[in-house]
PLY file of the C-alpha trace (Angstrom):
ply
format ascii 1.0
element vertex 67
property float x
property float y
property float z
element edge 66
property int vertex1
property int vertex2
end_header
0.00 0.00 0.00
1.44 3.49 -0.59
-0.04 4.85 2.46
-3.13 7.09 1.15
-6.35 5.44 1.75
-9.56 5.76 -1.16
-12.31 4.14 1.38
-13.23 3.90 4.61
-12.91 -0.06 5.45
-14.99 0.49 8.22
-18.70 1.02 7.32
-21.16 2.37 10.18
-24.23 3.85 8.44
-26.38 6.91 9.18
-29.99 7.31 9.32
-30.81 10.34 7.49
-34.62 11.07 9.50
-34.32 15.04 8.09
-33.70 17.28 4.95
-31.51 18.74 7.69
-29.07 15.44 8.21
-29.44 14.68 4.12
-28.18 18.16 3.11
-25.11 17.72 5.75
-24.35 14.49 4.17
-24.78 15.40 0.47
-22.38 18.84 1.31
-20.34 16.88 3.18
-20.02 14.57 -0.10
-19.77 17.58 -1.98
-16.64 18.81 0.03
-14.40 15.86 0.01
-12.59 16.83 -3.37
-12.22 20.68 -2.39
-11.01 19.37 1.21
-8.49 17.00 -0.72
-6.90 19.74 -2.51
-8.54 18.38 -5.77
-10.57 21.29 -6.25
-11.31 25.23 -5.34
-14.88 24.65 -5.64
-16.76 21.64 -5.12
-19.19 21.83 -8.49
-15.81 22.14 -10.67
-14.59 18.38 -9.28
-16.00 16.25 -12.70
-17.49 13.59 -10.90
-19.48 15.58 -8.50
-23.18 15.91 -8.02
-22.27 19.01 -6.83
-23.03 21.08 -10.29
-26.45 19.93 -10.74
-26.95 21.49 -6.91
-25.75 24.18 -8.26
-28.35 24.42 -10.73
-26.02 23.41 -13.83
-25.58 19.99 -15.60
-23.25 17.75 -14.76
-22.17 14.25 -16.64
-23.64 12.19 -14.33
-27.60 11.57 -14.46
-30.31 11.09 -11.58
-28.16 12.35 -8.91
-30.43 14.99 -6.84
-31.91 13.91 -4.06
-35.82 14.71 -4.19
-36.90 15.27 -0.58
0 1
1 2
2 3
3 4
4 5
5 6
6 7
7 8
8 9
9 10
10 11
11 12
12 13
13 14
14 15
15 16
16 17
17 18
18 19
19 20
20 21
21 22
22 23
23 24
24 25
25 26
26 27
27 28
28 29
29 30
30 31
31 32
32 33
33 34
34 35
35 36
36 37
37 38
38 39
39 40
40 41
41 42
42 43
43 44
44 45
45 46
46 47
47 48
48 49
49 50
50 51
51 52
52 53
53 54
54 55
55 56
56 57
57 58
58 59
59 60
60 61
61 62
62 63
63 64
64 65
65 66
């Protein structure tokens, strides 16, 4: 292994009971590429949902959450 990790091997998931919780999660999704140095802005990572948030399309389809 070279030391950087992709995934989490541990997996402990989350019940999302509010559009309070979701929207942490999905922003919290959002901000792993900026956080990683990958990005300046979350929408301009290319595999982020983040764009169609934003109002814009992105390449990926079906990806907001309807609440």
């Amino acid at each position: 292994m070279n030391g950087y990790q992709f995934c989490k091997h541990d997996n402990h998931p989350i019940e999302l009971w509010s559009n309070r919780v979701i929207d942490e999660k999905i922003n919290y999704v959002h901000q792993n590429p900026v956080k990683g140095g990958l990005v300046y802005r979350a929408h301009d990572y290319l595999y982020s949902s983040a764009v169609d948030y934003a109002g814009e399309k992105g390449i990926l389809d079906g990806v907001i959450v309807v609440k």
